[in-house]
C-alpha positions in Angstrom: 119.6 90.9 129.3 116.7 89.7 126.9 118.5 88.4 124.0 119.6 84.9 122.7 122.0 84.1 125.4 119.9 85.3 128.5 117.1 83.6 127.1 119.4 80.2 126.6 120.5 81.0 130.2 116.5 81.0 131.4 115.3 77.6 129.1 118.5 76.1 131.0 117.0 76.5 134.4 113.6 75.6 133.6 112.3 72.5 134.4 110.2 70.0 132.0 106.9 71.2 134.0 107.5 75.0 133.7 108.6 74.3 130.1 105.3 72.8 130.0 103.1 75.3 131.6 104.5 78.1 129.1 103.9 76.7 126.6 100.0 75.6 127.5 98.7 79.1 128.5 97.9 80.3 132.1 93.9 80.9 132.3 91.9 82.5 129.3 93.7 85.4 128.5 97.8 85.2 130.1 100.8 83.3 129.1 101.9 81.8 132.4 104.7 84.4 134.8 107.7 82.9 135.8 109.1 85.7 138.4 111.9 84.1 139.8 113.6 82.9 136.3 112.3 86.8 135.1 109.6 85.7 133.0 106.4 88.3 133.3 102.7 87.4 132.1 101.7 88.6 129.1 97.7 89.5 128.9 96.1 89.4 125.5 93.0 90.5 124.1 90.4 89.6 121.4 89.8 93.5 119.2 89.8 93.3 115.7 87.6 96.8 115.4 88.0 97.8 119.1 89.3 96.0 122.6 87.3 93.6 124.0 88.7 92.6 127.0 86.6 90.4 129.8 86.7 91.0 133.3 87.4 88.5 136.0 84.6 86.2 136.3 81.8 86.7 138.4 80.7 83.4 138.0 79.6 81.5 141.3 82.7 79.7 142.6 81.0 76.0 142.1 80.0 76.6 138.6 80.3 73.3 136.9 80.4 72.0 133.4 76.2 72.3 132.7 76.5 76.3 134.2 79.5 77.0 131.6 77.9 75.5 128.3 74.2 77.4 129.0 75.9 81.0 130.6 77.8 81.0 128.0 78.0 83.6 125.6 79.8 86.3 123.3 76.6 88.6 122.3 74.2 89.0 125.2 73.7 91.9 127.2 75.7 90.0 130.3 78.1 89.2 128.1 78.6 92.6 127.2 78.8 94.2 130.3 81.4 91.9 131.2 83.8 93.1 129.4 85.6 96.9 129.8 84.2 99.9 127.4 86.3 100.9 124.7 86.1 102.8 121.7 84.2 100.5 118.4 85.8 101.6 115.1 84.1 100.9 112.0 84.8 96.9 111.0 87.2 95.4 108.8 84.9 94.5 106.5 84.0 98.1 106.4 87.3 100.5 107.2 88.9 98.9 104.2 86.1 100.7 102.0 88.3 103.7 103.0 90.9 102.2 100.8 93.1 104.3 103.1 96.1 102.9 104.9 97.1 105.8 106.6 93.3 106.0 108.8 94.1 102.3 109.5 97.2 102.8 110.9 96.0 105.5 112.9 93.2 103.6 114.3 95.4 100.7 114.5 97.4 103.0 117.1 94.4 104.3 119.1 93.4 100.6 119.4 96.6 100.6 121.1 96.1 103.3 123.6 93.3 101.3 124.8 94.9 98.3 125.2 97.6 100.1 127.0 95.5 101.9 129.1 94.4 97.9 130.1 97.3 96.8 130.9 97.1 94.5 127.7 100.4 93.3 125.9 99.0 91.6 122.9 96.2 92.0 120.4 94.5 89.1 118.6 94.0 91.0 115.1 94.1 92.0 112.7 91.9 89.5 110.9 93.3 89.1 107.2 91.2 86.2 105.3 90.0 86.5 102.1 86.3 87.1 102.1 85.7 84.5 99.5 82.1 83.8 100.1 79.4 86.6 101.5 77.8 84.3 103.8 81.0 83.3 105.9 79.6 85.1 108.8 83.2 86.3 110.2 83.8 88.5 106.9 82.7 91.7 108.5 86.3 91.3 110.9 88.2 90.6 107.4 89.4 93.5 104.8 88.5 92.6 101.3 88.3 89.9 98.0 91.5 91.0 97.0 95.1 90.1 98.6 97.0 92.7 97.7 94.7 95.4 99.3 94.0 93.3 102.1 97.8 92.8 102.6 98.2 96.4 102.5 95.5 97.5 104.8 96.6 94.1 107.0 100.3 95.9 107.8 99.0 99.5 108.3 96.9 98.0 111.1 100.0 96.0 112.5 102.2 99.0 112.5 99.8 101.1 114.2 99.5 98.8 116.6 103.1 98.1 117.2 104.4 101.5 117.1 102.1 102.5 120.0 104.1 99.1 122.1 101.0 96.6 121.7 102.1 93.3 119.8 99.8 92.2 117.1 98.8 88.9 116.2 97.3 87.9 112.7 94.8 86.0 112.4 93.4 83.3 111.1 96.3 81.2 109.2 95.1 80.2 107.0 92.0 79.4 104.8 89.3 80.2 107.2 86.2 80.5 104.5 83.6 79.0 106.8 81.9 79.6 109.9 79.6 76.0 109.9 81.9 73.2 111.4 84.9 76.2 111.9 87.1 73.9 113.8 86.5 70.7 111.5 85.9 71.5 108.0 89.0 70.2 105.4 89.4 73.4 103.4 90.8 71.5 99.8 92.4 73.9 97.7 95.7 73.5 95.2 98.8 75.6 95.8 98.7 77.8 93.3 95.6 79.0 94.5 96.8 79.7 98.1 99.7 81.0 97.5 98.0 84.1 95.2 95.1 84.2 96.7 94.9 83.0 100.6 98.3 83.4 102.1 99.7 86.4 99.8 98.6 89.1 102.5 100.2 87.2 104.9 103.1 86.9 103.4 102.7 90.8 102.7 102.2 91.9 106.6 105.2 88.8 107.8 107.7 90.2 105.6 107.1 94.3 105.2 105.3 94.7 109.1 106.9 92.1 111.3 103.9 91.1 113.4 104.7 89.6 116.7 102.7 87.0 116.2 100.7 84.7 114.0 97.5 82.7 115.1 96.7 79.5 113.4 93.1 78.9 112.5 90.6 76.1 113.8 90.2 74.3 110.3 91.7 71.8 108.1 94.4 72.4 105.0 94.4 69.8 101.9 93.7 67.5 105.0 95.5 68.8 108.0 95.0 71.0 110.7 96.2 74.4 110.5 97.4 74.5 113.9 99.7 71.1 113.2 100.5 71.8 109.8 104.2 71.3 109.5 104.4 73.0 105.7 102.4 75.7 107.0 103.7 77.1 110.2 107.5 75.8 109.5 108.4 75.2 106.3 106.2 77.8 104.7 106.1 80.5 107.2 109.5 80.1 109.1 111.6 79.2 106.7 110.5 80.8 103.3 109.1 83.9 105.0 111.8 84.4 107.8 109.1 84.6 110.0 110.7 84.7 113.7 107.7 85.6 116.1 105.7 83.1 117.5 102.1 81.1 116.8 99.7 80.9 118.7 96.7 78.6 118.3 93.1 80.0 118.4 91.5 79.7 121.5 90.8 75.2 121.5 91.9 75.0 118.3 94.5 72.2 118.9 93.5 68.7 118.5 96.7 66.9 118.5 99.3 68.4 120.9 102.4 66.3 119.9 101.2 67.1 116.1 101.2 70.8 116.8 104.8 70.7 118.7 106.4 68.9 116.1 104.8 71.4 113.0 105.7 74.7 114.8 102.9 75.8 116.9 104.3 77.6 120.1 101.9 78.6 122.2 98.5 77.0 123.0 95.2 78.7 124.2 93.3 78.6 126.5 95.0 77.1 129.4 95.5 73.1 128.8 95.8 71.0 131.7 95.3 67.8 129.6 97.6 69.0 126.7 100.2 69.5 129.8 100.2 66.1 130.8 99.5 64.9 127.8 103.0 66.3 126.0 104.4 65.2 129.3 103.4 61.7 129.2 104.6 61.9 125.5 108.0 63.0 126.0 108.8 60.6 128.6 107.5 57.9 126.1 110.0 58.9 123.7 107.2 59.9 121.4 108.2 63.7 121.6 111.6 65.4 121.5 111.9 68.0 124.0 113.5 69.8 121.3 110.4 70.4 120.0 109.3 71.6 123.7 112.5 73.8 123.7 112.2 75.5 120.4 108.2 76.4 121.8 109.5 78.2 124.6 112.5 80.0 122.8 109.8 81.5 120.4 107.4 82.6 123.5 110.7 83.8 125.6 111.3 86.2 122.6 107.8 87.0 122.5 107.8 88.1 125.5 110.9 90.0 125.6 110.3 91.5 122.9 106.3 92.8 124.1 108.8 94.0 127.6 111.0 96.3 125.0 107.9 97.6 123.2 106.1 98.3 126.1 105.2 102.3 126.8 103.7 103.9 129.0 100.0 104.6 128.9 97.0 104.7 131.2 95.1 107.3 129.9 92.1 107.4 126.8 90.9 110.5 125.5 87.4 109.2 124.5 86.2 112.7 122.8 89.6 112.1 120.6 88.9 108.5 120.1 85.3 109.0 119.4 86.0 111.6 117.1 88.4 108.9 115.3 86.0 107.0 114.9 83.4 109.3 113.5 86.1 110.2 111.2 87.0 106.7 110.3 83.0 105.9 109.6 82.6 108.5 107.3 85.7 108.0 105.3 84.5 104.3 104.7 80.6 105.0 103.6 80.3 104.4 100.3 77.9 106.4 97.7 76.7 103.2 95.3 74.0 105.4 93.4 72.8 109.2 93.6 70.3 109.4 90.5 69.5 113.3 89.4 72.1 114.5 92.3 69.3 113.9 95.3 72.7 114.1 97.5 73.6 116.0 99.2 70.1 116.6 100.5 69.9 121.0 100.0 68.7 123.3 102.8 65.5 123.7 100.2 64.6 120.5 101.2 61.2 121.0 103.2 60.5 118.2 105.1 62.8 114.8 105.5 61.3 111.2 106.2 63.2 108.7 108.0 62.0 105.1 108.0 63.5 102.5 110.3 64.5 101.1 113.7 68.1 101.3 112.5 68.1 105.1 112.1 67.3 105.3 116.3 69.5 102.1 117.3 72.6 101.9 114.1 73.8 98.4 113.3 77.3 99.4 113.8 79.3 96.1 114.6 79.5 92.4 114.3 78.9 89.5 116.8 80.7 87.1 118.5 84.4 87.5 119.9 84.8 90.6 118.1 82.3 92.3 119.8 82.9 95.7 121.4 81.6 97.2 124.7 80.7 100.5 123.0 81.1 104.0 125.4 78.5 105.5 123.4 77.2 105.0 119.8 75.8 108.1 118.0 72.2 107.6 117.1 71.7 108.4 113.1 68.3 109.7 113.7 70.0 112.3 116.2 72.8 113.0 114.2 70.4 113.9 111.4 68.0 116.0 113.5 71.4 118.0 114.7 72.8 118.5 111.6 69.4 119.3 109.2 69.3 123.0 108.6 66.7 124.8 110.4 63.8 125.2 107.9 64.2 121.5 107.4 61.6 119.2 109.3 62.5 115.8 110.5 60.1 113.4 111.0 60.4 109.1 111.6 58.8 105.8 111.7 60.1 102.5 113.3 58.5 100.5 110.4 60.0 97.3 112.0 61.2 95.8 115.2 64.7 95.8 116.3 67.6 92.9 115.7 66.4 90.8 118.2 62.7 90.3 116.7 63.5 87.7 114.2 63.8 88.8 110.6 62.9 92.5 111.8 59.4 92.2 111.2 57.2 94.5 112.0 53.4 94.4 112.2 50.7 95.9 109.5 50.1 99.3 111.3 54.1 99.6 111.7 54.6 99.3 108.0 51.3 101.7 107.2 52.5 104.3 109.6 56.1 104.1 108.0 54.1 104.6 104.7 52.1 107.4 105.6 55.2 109.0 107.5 57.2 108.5 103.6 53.9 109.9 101.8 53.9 113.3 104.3 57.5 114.4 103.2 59.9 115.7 100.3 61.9 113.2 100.8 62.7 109.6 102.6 66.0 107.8 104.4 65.2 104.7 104.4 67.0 102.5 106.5 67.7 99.0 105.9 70.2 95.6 107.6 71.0 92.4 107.1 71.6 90.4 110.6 74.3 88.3 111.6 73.4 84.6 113.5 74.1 84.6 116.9 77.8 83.2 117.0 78.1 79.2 117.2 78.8 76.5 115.6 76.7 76.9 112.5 77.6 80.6 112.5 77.2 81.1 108.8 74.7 83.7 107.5 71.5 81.4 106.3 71.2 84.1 103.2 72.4 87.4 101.7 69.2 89.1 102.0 68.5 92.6 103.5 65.9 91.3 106.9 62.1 90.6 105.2 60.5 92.9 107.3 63.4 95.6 106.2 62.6 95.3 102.6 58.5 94.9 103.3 58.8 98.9 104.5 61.0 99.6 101.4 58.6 98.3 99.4 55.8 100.6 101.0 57.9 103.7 101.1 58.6 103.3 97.1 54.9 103.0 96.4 54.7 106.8 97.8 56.4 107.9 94.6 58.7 110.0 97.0 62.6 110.0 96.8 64.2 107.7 98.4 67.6 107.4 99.8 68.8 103.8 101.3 71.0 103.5 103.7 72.8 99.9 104.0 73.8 98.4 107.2 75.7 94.9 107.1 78.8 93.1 107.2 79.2 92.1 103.8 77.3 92.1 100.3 73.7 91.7 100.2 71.3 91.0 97.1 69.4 94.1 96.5 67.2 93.8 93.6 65.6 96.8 94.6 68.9 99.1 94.2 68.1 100.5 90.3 64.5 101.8 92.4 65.8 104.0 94.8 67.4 107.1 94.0 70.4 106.9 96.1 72.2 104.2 97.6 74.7 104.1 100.4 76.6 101.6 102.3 77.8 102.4 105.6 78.7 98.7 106.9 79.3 98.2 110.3 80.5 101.4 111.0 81.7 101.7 114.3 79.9 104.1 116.8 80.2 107.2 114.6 78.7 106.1 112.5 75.3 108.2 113.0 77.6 111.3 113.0 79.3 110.2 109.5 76.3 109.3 108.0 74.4 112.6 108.3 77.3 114.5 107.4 77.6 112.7 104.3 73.7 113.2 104.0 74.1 117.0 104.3 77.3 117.3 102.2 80.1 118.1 104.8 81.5 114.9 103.8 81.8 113.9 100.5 81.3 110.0 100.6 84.8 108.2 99.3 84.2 105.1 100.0 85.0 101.8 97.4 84.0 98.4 97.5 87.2 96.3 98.8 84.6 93.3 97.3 82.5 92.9 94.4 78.5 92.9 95.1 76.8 90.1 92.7 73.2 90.5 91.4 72.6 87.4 93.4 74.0 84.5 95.4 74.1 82.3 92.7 76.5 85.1 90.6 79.2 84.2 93.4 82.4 82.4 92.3 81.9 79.4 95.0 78.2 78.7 94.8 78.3 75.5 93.4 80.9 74.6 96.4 79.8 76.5 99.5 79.4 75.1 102.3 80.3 71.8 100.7 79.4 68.8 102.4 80.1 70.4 105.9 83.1 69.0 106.4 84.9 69.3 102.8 85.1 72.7 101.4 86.6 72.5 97.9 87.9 75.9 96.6 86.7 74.9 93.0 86.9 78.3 91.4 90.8 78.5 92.3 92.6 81.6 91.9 89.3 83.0 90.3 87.6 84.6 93.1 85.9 87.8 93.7 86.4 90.6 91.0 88.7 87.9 89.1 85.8 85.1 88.4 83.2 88.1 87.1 85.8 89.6 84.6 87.7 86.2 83.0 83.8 85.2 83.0 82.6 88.3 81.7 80.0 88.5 83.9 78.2 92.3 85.1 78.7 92.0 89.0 75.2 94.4 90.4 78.6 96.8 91.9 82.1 95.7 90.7 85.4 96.0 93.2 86.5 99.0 93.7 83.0 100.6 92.3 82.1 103.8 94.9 80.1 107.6 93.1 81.5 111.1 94.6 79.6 114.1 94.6 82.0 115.5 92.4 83.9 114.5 89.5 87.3 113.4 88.0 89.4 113.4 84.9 92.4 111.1 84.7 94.7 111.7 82.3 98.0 109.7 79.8 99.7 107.3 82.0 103.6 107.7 82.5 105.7 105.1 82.7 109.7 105.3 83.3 110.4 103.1 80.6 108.5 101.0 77.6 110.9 97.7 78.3 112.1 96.6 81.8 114.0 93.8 81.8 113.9 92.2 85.4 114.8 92.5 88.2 114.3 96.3 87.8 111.2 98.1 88.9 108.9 100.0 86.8 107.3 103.9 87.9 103.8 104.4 86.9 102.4 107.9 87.4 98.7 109.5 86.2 97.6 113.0 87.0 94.1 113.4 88.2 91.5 116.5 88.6 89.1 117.3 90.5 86.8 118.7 87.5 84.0 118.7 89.7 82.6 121.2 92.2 82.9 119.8 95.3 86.0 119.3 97.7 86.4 115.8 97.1 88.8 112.2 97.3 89.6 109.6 94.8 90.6 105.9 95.0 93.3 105.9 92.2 93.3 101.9 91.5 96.2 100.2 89.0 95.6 96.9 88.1 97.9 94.8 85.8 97.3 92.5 82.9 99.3 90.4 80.8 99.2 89.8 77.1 99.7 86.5 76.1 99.7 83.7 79.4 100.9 80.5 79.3 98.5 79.6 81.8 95.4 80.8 82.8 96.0 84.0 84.8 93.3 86.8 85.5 91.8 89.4 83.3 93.6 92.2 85.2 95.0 91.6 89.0 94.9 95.0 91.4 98.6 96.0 92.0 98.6 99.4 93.2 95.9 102.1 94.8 96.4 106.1 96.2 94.0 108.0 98.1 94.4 111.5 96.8 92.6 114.8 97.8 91.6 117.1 95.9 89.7 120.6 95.4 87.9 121.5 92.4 90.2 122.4 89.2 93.4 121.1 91.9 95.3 118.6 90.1 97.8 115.7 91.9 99.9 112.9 90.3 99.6 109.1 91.8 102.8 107.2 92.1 103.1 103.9 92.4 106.4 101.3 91.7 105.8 97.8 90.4 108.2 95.0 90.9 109.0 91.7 90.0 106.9 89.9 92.3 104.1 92.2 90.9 104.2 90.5 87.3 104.7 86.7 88.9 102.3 83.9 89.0 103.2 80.9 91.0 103.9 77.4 89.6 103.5 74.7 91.2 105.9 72.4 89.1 108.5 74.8 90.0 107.6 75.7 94.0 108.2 79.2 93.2 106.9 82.5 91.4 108.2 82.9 87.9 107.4 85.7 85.1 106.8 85.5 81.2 108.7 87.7 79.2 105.7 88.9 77.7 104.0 92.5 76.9 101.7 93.8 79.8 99.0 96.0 80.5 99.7 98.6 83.3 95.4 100.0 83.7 94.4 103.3 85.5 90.8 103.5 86.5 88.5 104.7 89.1 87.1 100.4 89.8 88.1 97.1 88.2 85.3 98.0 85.5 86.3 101.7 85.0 89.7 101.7 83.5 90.4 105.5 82.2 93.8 105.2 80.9 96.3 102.5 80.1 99.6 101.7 78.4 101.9 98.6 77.6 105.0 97.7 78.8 107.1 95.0 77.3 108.8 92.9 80.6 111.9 91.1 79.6 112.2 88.4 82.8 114.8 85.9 83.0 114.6 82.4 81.9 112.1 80.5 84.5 113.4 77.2 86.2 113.4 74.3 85.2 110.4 71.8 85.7 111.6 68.8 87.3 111.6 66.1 84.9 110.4 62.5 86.0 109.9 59.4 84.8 106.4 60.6 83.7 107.2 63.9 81.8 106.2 64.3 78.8 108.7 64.9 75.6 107.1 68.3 75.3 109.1 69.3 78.9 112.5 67.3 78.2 112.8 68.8 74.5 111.9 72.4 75.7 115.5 72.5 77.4 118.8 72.1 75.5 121.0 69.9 77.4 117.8 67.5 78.5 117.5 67.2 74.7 120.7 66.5 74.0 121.2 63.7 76.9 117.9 62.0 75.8 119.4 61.4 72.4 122.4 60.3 74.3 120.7 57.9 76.3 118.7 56.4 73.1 121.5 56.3 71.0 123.7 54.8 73.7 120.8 51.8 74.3 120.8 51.4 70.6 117.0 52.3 70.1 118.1 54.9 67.6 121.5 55.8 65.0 122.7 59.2 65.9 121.3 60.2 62.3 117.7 59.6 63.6 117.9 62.7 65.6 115.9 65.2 63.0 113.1 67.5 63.1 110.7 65.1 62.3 111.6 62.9 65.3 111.3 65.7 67.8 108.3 66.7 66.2 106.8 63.1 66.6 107.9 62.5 69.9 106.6 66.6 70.9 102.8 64.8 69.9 102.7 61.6 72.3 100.6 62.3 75.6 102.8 59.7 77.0 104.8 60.0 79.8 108.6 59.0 79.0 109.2 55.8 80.4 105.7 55.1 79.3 106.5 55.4 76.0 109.6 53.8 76.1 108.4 50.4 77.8 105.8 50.6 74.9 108.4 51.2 71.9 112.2 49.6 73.0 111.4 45.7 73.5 112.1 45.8 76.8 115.6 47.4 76.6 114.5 50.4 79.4 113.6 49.8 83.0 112.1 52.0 85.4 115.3 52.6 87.2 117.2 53.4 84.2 114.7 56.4 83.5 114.5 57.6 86.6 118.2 57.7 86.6 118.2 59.6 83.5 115.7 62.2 84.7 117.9 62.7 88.1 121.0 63.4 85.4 118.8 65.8 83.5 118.0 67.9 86.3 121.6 67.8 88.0 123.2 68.7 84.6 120.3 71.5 84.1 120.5 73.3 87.8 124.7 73.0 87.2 124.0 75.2 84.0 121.5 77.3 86.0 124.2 77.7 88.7 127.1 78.5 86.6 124.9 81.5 84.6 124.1 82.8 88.3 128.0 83.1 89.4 128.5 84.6 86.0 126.3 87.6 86.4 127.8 88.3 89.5 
């Protein structure tokens, strides 16, 4: 038996030690085993685009503090090798440019096969932060801007994952936005803000995709650590979520272990000797409950009972199928950003093809750090290109720069003369081009969002050929490119995994027809982005100024021109949208609301569009932005086939989140359902009028205003009872004109009234009068509630 009463049955027989020991992590990798109270290990993994799983250490056995700090190491070649091959799949940063959650979840469940095949029980992904800034170097693991698509993309991975027996973990909650100081920066942001924006995809993948678990991240909230956050991890998660997995804090991210107990954190990582004897110390003190010890190792017991039930068996990886996934994956996620006069696909007339840079013979196809992955093999672009060129079509290439480990990439002057003269010899030029991530530490941001110097240097002499020129993009995340409007075509393949020189020429040649979006916007420059008045702060204080306004939201309510907005991506065909259907012109909540569109491929090609529906309201009470993304299909299509995109909008869809009220609440108010092909390319629209019930009541206070108390009936009506009752006012002062008077003070109440009653109201009086208001208001609330039952 694994359920509640066997694992009751187990915590019973456990000592305070062994309670201890589970709950503190058994080496780098296990939870601690247990096998005379039934209790297995449970080996995890770090993999957000692949496994990456270290072997035992070969360390020599006397290996001391000094040997650990300079051996180690996430990115080096020994580093590498010490960890197991697996497949690499393209990065978050860039599989969510497929915009297709169905390729996630499959990928999601060939991740799984690997881990199985390991003997791993748990993965530590998917990574679902908001990629608020483009130099937070850990952006390239995370999906997009935007939380609803990252939410989306978030619980296809999860699923896949899960439904192959492998238990995912999501990662990081919450607010990681920096990479400088990661495990003390004070992340300051209202709750409005993180509740649309920071922790809405993971309240998405907690309540639609059930992860097994949840890792807390290394850095501060409004002032306190994620991983001993109380509001966070219990109140928010548990409680309002029904979250009922377990947390686990990233790997030394616990400062405080009594803190973390008593907020909700259950497991900690790596193994803690001095947390164990610590939280031992601390309990016999009296300081700590065992309670709190207790409910830790209920919530790892299920954990691992629950891994036990998922568990399948496995052992074996195709890696032709898995390469071929990720080949597939690759060139679903490059996206076309500009193809001036059609140059792609390049045509089998096409005499002789230039390619320009180290990247073309050695790809920059994945991040750094702990989400690096021992690659089996990674297809060369330049090969793939060679292969695939028909063959009248002559290939020739120049380095023009040094590879990722030479600096900024530089190269010298004959390098960038024979890339030149290579360029001026052909019909046409690929011109590769990167931006490099920092070795991982603790000032791991990017220094810039610049392609490297010595990348753009051979740009610059390939354009001065006059030849065409295709660019191909490699990097994590947006990157200035002032150069864009010179080439004549553009495309970004990311970190694509290790197909990605197979993808890439296919796309080249025109067996794949690029359908990749943007999942962020691209800015003309750093100083377009929504936080660069505020990022990186001091350090140690990073204020999320722009609130709720981030990515695609700041450039439309500012009405800025982004260089590529969100969503943006070309096709090498075409497509017509046309009228909008909705299922009704009113919906009065709760109800749902059906929103089809037809689209056609009116092009030539075989090709796929991103259908995107974004949302808008008519008249806010509060600022709110320009249009919010609340729906996307992937639909393909043939030329002249036609297909209709679904999509079903609910009440949470037209919500905002107050603050005053703790909760998401709607205006009755007119919206804006928008159709289009990017946040900038709306093709069709329509309005629908949403009828939502009354909101609840602001709590009223000794310092509300007369604006809030007047705004509700029966707090009206008991203030004029209160001031008649004092004998401040005659029951025949009660008129227009008073309300309208008192509607104009910026005074709080009791303010006001200490100013303009001699005296004859205290602060307790008011503040009993407020605490009646709101009794007698939730009562009327209440009584509505049973009647439309």
């Amino acid at each position: 038996m694994t359920g509640t009463r066997a694992i009751e049955t187990i915590l019973g027989q456990m000592s305070l030690d062994e309670k201890l020991r589970l709950c503190t992590g058994d080496g780098l990798w296990h939870t601690a085993a247990f096998p005379h109270l039934g209790i297995p290990a449970v080996l995890m993994s770090d993999g957000t685009s692949g496994v990456r799983l270290q072997k035992e250490s070969k360390e020599p056995d006397d290996a001391n503090f000094a040997y650990n700090a300079i051996n180690s190491s996430f990115d080096s070649d020994e580093a590498l090798t010490c960890t197991y091959v697996a497949t690499c799949f393209p990065s978050g940063s860039t599989i969510s440019c497929s915009w297709d959650t169905g390729l996630i979840q499959e990928v999601g469940r060939a991740i799984a096969e690997e881990c199985r095949a390991l003997g791993i029980h748990l993965l530590l992904g998917p990574g679902i932060n908001i990629r608020r800034h483009p130099l937070t170097a850990r952006n390239f693991e995370y999906y997009s801007e935007d939380p609803f698509l990252t939410g989306r993309m978030g619980a296809a991975m999860v699923k896949g994952l899960e439904e192959r027996g492998v238990g995912a973990v999501v990662k990081h909650f919450a607010c990681h936005h920096s990479d400088s100081n990661r495990t003390r920066v004070d992340e300051i942001c209202d709750r409005r803000t993180l509740h649309e924006i920071y922790l809405a995809a993971f309240e998405h993948i907690v309540t639609t995709a059930h992860p097994v678990g949840v890792m807390s991240s290394y850095n501060k909230i409004n002032g306190v650590y994620a991983s001993a956050n109380h509001w966070l991890l219990t109140e928010l998660l548990r409680e309002r979520w029904g979250f009922d997995g377990f947390v686990i804090s990233d790997w030394g991210g616990v400062t405080d272990p009594v803190a973390a107990s008593k907020a909700g954190l259950d497991l900690q990582m790596p193994e803690s000797l001095g947390s164990k004897a610590y939280l031992r110390e601390r309990i016999l003190a009296g300081e700590l409950d065992e309670l709190h010890i207790d409910r830790r190792v209920r919530n790892i017991l299920r954990m691992v009972f629950r891994l036990e039930g998922m568990r399948q068996e496995g052992g074996q990886v195709d890696a032709r199928m898995q390469h071929d996934l990720a080949r597939r994956a690759a060139a679903e996620s490059i996206v076309l950003l500009r193809n001036e006069n059609h140059v792609l696909p390049l045509s089998a007339s096409c005499g002789t093809i230039a390619v320009i840079g180290e990247l073309a013979l050695s790809p920059l196809y994945q991040g750094t750090g702990c989400a690096i992955v021992n690659s089996r093999r990674v297809d060369s672009p330049l090969d793939c290109i060679k292969e695939q060129a028909p063959a009248e079509t002559k290939v020739l290439f120049s380095r023009g720069y040094l590879g990722a480990g030479a600096g900024d990439g530089e190269g010298d002057a004959s390098m960038v003369e024979e890339a030149r003269a290579c360029a001026a010899s052909a019909d046409i030029v690929v011109c590769f081009l990167g931006s490099f991530l920092p070795p991982e530490s603790d000032h791991y941001n990017r220094e810039h969002m610049r392609v490297e110097a010595g990348h753009e240097r051979v740009l610059e002499a390939v354009l001065s050929t006059g030849k065409p020129v295709v660019a191909v993009l490699q990097s994590g995340d947006a990157v200035e490119m002032a150069w864009s409007d010179r080439v004549d075509a553009l495309l970004m393949t990311g970190f694509g995994g290790e197909g990605v020189g197979d993808a890439l020429a296919r796309v080249l040649f025109g067996s794949v027809n690029p359908s990749g979006r943007l999942p962020v916007t691209i800015p003309k420059s750093l100083r377009q982005t929504p936080a660069f008045t505020s990022f990186p702060g001091d350090g140690f204080n990073l204020v999320i100024g722009e609130g709720i306004f981030t990515g695609y939201r700041y450039y439309d309510y500012r009405g800025l021109d982004p260089l590529f907005p969100f969503g943006y991506g070309l096709s090498y065909t075409s497509f017509t949208y046309a009228d909008v259907k909705l299922s009704s012109e009113t919906i009065r909540l709760p109800g749902s609301l059906e929103v089809a569109v037809e689209v056609e491929n009116s092009g030539e090609f075989f090709g796929k569009e991103v259908v995107q529906l974004y949302l808008s309201q008519g008249s806010p009470c509060i600022p709110r932005p320009v249009r919010e993304l609340k729906g996307f299909a992937k639909l393909s299509l043939a030329p002249g086939e036609k297909k209709r995109a679904c999509f079903t909008l609910c009440e949470r869809d037209f919500s905002y989140f107050d603050e005053s009220r703790n909760s998401w609440v709607i205006d009755s108010d007119t919206f804006r359902i928008e159709i289009g092909s990017s946040s900038r390319d709306i093709k069709a629209s329509a309005p629908v009028r949403i009828i939502a019930p009354p909101k609840p009541s602001r709590m009223l206070t000794a310092e509300s205003g007369f604006s809030e108390i007047l705004e509700n009936a029966i707090s009206r009506d008991m203030l004029f009872d209160f001031l008649v009752d004092q004998g401040i006012i005659t029951r025949s002062d009660v008129t227009e004109a008073l309300e309208h008077a008192l509607r104009k003070s910026f005074w709080g109440l009791y303010s006001y009234l200490d100013m303009n009653t001699d005296g004859r109201v205290s602060p307790p009086m008011v503040r009993a009068l407020t605490g009646a208001m709101n009794r007698a208001i939730e009562a009327a609330a209440q009584g509505v509630a049973n009647r439309g039952r």
